[in-house]
KELO-487180 format. One record per residue (C-alpha): residue number from 1; residue in one letter; y negated, x, z negated. Coordinates in steps of 0.05 Angstrom, whole numbers, plus 5000, padded with zeros to 4 digits. Layout:
<atoms>
nr = NUM | rest = A | py = Y | px = X | pz = Z
...
</atoms>
This chain:
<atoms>
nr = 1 | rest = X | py = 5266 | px = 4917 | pz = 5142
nr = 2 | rest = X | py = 5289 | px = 4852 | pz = 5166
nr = 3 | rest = X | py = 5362 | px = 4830 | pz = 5158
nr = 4 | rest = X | py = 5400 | px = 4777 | pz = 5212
nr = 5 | rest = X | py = 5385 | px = 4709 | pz = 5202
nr = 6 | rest = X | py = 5444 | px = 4664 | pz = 5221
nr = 7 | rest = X | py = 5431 | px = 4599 | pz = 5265
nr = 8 | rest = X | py = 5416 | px = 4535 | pz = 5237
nr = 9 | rest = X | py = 5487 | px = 4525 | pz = 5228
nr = 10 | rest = X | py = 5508 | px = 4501 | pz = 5298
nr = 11 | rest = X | py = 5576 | px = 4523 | pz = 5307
nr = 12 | rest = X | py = 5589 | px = 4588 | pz = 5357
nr = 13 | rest = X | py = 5502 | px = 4593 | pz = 5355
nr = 14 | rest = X | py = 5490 | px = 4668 | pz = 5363
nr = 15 | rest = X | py = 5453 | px = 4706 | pz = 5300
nr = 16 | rest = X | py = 5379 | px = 4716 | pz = 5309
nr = 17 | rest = X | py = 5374 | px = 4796 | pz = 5315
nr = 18 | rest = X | py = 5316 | px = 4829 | pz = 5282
nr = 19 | rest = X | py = 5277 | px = 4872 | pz = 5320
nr = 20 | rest = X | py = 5299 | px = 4942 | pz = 5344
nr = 21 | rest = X | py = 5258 | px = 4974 | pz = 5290
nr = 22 | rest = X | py = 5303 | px = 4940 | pz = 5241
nr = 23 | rest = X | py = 5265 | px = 4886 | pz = 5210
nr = 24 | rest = X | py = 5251 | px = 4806 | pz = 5225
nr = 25 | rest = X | py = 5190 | px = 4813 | pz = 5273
nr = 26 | rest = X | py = 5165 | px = 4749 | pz = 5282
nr = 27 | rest = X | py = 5164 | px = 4737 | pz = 5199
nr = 28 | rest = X | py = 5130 | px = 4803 | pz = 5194
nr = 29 | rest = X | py = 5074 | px = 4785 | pz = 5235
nr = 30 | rest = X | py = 5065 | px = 4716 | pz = 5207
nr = 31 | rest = X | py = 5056 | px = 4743 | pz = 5139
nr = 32 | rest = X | py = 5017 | px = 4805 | pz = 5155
nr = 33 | rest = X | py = 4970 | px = 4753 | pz = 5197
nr = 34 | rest = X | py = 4972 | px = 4707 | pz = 5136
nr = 35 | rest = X | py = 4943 | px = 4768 | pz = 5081
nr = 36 | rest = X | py = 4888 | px = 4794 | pz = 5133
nr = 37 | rest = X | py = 4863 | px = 4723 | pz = 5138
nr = 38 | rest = X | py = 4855 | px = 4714 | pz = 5072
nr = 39 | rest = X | py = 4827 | px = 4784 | pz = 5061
nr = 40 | rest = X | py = 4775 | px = 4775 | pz = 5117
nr = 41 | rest = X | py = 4758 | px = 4708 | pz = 5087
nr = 42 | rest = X | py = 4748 | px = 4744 | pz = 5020
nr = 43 | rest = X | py = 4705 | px = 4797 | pz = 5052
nr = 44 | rest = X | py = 4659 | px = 4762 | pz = 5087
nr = 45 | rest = X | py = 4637 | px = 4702 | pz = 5042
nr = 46 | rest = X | py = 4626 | px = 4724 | pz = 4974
nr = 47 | rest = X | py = 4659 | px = 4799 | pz = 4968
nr = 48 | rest = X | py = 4671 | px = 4793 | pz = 4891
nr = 49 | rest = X | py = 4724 | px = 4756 | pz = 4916
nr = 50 | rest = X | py = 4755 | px = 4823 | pz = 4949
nr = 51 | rest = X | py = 4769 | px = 4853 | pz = 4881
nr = 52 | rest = X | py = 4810 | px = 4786 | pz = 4856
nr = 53 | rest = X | py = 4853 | px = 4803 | pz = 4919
nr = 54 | rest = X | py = 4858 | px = 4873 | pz = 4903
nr = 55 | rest = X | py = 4876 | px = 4848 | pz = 4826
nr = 56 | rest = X | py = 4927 | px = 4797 | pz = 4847
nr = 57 | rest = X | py = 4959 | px = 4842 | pz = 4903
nr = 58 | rest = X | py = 4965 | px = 4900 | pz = 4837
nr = 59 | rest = X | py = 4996 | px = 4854 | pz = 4786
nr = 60 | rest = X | py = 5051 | px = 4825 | pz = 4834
nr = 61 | rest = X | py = 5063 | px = 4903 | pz = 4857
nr = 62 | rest = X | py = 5061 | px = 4937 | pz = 4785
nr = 63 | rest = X | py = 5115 | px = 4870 | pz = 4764
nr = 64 | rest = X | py = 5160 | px = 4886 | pz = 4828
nr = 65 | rest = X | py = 5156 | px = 4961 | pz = 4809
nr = 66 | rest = X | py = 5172 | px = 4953 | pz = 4741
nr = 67 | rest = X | py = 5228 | px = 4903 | pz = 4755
nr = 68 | rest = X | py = 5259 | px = 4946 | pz = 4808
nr = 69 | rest = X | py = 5257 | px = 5008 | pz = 4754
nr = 70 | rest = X | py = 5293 | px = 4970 | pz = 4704
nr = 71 | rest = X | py = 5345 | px = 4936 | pz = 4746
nr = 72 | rest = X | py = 5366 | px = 5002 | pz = 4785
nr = 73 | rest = X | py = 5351 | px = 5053 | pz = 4723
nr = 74 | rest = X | py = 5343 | px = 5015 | pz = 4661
nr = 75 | rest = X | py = 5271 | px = 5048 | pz = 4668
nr = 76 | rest = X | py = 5232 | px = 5005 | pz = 4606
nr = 77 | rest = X | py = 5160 | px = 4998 | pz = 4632
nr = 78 | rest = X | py = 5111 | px = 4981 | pz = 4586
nr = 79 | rest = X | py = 5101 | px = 4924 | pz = 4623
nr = 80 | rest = X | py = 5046 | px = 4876 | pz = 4587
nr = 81 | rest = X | py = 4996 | px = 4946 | pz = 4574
nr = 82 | rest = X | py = 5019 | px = 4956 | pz = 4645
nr = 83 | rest = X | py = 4998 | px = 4902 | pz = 4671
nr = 84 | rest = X | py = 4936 | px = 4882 | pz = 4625
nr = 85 | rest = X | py = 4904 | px = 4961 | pz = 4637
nr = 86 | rest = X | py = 4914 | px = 4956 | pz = 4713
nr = 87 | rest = X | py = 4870 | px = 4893 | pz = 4709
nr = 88 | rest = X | py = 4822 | px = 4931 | pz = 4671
nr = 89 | rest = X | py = 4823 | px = 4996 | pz = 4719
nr = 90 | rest = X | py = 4814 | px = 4945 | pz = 4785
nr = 91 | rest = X | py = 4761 | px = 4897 | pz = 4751
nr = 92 | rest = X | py = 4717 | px = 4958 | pz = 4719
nr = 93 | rest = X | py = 4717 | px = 5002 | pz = 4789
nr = 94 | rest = X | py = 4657 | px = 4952 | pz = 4821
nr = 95 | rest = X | py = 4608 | px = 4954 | pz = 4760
nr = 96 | rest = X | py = 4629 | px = 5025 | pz = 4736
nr = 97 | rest = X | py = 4653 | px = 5062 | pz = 4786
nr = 98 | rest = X | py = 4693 | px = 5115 | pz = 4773
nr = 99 | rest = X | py = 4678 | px = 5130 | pz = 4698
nr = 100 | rest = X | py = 4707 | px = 5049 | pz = 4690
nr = 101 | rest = X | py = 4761 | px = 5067 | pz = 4717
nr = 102 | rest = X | py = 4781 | px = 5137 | pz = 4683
nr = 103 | rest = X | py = 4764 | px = 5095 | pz = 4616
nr = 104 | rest = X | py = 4815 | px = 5042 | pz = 4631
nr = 105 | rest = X | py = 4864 | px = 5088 | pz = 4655
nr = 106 | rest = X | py = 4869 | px = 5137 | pz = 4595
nr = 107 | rest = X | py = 4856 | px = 5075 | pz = 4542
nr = 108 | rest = X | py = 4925 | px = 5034 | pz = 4595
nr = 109 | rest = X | py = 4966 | px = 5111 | pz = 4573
nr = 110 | rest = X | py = 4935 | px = 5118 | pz = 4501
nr = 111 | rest = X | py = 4965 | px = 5037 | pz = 4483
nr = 112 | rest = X | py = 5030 | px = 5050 | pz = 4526
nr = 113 | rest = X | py = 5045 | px = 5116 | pz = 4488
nr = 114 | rest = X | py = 5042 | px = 5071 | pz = 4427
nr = 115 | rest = X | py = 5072 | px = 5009 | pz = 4452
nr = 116 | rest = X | py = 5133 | px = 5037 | pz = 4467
nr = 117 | rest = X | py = 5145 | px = 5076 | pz = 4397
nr = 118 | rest = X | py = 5181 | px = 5012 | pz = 4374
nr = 119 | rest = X | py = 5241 | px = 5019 | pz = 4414
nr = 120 | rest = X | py = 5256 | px = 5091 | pz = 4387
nr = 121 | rest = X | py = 5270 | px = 5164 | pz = 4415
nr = 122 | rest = X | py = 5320 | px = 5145 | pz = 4464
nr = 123 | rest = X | py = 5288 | px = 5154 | pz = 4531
nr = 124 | rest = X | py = 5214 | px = 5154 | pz = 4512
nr = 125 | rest = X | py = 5189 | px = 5206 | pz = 4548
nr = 126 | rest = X | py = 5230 | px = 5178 | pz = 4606
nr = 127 | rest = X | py = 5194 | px = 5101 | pz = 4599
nr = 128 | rest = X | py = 5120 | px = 5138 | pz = 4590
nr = 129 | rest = X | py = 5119 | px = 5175 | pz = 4647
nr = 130 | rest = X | py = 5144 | px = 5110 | pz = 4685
nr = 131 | rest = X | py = 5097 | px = 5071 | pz = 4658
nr = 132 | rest = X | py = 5032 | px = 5120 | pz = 4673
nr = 133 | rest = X | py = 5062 | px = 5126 | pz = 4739
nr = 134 | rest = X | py = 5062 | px = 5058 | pz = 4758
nr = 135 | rest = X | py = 4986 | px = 5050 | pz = 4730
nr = 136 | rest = X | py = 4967 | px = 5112 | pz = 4770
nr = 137 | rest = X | py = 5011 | px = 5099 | pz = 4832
nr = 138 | rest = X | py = 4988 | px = 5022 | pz = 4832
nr = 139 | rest = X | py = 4930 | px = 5005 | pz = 4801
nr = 140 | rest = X | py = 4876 | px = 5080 | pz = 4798
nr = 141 | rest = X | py = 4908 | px = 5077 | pz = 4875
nr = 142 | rest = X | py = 4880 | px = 5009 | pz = 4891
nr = 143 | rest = X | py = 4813 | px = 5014 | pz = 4851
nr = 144 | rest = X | py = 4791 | px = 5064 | pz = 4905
nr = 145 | rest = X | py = 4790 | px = 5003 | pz = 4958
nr = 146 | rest = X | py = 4748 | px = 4966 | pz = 4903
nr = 147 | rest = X | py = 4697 | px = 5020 | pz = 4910
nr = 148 | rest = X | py = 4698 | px = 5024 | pz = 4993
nr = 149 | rest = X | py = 4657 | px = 4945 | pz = 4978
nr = 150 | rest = X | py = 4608 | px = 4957 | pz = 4937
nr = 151 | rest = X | py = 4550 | px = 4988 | pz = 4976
nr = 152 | rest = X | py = 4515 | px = 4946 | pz = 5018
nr = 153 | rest = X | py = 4558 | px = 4962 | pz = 5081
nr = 154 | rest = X | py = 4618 | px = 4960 | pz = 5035
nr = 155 | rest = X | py = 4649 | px = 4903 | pz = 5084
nr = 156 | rest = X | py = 4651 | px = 4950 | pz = 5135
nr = 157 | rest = X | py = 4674 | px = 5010 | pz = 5090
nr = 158 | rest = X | py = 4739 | px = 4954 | pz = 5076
nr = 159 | rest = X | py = 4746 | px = 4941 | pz = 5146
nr = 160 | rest = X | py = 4749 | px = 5017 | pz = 5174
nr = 161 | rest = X | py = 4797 | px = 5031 | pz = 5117
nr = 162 | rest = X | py = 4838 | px = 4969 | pz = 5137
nr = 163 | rest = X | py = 4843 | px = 4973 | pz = 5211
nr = 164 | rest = X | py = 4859 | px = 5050 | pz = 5210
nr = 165 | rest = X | py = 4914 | px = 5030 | pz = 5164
nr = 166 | rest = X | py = 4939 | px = 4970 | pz = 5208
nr = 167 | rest = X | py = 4929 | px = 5016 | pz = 5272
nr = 168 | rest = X | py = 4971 | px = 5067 | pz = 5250
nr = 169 | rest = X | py = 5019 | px = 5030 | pz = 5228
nr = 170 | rest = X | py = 5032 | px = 4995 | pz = 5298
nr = 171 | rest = X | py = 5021 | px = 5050 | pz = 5333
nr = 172 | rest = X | py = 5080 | px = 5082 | pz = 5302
nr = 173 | rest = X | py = 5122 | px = 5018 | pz = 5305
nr = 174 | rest = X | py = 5108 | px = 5013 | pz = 5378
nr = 175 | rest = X | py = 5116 | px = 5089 | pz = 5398
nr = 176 | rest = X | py = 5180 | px = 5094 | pz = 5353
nr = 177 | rest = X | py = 5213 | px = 5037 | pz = 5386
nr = 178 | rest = X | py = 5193 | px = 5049 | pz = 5449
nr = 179 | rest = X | py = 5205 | px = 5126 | pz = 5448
nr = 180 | rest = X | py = 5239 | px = 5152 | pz = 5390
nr = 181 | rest = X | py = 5287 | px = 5198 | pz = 5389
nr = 182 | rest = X | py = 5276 | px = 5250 | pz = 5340
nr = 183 | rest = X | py = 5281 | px = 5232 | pz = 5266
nr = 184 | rest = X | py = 5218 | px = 5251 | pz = 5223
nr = 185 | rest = X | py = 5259 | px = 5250 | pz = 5158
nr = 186 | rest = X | py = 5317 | px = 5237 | pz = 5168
nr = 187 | rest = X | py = 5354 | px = 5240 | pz = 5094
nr = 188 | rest = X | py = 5285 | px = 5192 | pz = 5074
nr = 189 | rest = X | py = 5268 | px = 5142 | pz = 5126
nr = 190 | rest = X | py = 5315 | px = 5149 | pz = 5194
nr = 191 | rest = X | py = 5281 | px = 5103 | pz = 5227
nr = 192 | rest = X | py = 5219 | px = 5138 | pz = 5231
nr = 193 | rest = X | py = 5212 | px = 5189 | pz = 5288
nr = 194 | rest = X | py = 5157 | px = 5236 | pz = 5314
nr = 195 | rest = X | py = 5145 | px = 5192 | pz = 5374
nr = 196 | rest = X | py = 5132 | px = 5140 | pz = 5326
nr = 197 | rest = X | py = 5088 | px = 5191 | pz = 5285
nr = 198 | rest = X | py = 5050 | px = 5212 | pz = 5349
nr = 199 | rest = X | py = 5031 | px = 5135 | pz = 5361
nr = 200 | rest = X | py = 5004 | px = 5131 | pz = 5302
nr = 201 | rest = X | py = 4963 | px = 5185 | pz = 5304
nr = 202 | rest = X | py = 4935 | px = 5161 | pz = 5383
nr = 203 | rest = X | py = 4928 | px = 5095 | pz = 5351
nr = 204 | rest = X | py = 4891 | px = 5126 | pz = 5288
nr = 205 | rest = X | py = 4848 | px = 5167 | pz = 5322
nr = 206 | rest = X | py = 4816 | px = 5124 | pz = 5364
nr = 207 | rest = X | py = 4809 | px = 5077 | pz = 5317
nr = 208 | rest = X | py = 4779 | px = 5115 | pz = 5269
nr = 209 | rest = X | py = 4725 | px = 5137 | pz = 5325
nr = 210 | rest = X | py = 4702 | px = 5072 | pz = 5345
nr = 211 | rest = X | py = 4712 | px = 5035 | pz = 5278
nr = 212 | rest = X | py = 4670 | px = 5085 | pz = 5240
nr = 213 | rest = X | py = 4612 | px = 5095 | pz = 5296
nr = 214 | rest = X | py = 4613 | px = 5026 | pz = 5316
nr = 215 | rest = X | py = 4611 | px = 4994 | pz = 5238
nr = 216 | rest = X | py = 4581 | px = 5044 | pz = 5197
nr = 217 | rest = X | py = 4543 | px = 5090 | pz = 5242
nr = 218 | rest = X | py = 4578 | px = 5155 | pz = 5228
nr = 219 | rest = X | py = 4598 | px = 5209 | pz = 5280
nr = 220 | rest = X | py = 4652 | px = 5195 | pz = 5325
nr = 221 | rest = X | py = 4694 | px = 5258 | pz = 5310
nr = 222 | rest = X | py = 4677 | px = 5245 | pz = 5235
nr = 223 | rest = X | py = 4715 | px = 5175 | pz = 5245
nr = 224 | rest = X | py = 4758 | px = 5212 | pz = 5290
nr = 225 | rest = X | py = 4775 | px = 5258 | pz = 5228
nr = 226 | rest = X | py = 4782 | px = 5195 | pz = 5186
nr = 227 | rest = X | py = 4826 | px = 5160 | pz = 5220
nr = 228 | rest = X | py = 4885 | px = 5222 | pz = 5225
nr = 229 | rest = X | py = 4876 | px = 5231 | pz = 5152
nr = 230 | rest = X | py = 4889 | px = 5156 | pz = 5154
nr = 231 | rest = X | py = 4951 | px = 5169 | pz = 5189
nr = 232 | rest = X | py = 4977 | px = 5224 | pz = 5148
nr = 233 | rest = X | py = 4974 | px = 5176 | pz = 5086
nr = 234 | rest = X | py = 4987 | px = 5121 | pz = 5109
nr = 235 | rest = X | py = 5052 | px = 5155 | pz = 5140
nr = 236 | rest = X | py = 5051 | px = 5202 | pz = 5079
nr = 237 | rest = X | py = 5052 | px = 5133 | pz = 5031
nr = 238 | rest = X | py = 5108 | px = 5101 | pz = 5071
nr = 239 | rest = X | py = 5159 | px = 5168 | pz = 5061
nr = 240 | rest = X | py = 5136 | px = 5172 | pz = 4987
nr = 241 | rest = X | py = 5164 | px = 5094 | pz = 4975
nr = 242 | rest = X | py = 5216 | px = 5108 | pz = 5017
nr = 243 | rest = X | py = 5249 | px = 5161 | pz = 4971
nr = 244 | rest = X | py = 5234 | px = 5115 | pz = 4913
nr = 245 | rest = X | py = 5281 | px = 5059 | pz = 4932
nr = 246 | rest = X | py = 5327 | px = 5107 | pz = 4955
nr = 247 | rest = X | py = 5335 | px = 5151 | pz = 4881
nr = 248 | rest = X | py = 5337 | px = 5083 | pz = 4855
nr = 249 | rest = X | py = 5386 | px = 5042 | pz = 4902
nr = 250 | rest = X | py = 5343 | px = 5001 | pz = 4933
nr = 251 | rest = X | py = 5329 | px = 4972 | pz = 5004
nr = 252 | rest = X | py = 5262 | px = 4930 | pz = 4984
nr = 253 | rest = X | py = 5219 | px = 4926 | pz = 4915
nr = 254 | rest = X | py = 5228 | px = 4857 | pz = 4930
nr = 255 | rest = X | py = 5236 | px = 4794 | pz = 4971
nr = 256 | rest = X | py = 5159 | px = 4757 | pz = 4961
nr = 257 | rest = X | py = 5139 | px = 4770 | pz = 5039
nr = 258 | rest = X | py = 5196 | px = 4751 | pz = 5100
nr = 259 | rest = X | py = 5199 | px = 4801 | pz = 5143
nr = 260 | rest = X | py = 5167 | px = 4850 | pz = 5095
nr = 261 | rest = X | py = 5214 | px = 4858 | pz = 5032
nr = 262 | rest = X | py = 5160 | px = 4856 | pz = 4975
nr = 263 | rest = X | py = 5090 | px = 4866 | pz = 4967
nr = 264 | rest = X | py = 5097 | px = 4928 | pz = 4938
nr = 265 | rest = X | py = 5129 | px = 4954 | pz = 5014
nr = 266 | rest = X | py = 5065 | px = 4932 | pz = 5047
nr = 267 | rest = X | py = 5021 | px = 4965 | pz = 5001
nr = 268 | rest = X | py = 5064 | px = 5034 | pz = 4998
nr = 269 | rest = X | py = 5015 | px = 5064 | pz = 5060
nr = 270 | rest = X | py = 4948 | px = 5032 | pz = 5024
nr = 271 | rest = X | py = 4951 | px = 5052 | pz = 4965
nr = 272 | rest = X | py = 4933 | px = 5132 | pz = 4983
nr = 273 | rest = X | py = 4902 | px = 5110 | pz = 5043
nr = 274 | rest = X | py = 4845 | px = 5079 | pz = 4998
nr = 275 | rest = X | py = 4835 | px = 5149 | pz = 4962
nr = 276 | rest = X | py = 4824 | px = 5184 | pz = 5024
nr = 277 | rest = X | py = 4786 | px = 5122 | pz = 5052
nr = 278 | rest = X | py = 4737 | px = 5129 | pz = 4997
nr = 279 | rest = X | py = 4733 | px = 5204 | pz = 4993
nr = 280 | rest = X | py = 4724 | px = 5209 | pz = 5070
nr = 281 | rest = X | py = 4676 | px = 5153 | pz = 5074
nr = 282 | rest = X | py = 4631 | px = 5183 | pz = 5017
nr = 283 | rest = X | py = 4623 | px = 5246 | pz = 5045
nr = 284 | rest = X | py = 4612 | px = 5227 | pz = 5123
nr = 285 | rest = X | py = 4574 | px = 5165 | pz = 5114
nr = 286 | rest = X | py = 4540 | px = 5170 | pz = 5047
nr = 287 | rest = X | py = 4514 | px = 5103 | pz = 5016
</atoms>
């Protein structure tokens, strides 16, 4: 994900190589260190302040989505209903739960179905279904981790969700560097391998054991459980952008995080990971 960096101009200086997964390791972990600080910080003083991270993280996403469908595919997104009914759909999850959020979803489609009628027949179907799929993919996605914090050991709920996440994914970076040789998807992602796949699910596994005895009190095989489904999203999420940029050209949604691409590339294995998070969660360790 990383491209060579050039030295600072000295003459014969040697380019700085990214790392052998392909991407600018040292940026990467800066800025993944950089969002979990301000994410704990969020969490544990006043955890309203969660869902303005969860907002801001979805509007930057649903404006790199949209801009990447319109530069590759001339894809027109109903961009301000976008963008004004995935607000809605995060900020109405905590007080509403799911009924807020199923009301700002289908009232986000109902405006967008009308919004675009200005600009004529000529690819309207085509610019709907982009533009529900971007509040669905993004936003109804995202809402999910709103609901993991509101009951009372909803910091904890976050923090199983987000170290599952974060496990898998190193555990896959690690294995698949280390030990991969067999592509995963080949024609979608080449870089990913089985090795890599079978690190993350160690990784997940364990993680999911001790995070979700330790913090919430659950079963250790129910957190075991929890964190493989983790990795099967999470891994699931990651293929699903993947094939994304590639129908539409693409190597990153954008260039926001070094070392990352976009935001929208760090919150491709979230995003469904939250669902499952939440679904998991509710039924293992009811609130």
């Amino acid at each position: 994900m990383g491209a060579q960096v050039s030295g600072g101009g000295e003459q014969g200086a040697a380019p700085k190589s990214p790392s052998r997964a392909g991407r600018d390791l040292r940026a990467a972990i800066a800025v993944g260190v950089g969002l979990g600080a301000v994410i704990l910080f969020a969490l544990f003083t006043v955890r309203q302040l969660f869902i303005g991270v969860v907002a801001i993280a979805v509007a930057v996403s649903v404006y790199e989505l949209t801009g990447a469908l319109k530069r590759a595919a001339d894809i027109r997104v109903a961009l301000v209903p976008v963008l004004v009914g995935a607000q809605a759909v995060v900020w109405l999850a905590w007080p509403f739960g799911r009924d807020g959020v199923l009301t700002a979803f289908v009232v986000t489609v109902l405006v967008c179905l009308l919004w675009r009628l200005k600009d004529g027949a000529d690819g309207y179907l085509r610019d709907v279904t982009a533009s529900v799929f971007t509040v669905v993919y993004v936003a109804v996605f995202a809402s999910f981790a709103v609901m993991l914090v509101v009951p009372e050991d909803g910091v904890f709920r976050v923090l199983c969700f987000l170290i599952g996440v974060v496990l898998s994914d190193t555990g896959g970076y690690a294995a698949g560097v280390f030990f991969g040789k067999h592509p995963m998807a080949p024609t979608i992602s080449p870089k990913k391998s089985w090795e890599g796949f079978a690190g993350s699910m160690v990784a997940g596994v364990v993680g999911g054991a001790l995070t979700v005895n330790l913090m919430l009190g659950g079963q250790w095989w129910h957190g075991a459980l929890f964190g493989a489904a983790l990795v099967v999203t999470a891994t699931t999420g990651d293929l699903v952008e993947s094939l994304i940029k590639r129908d539409l050209g693409l190597k990153d949604m954008g260039t926001l995080l070094p070392g990352h691409g976009g935001l929208m590339d760090r919150m491709d294995s979230l995003l469904p990971s939250a669902v499952v998070s939440w679904l998991l969660l509710s039924a293992f360790v009811p609130a």
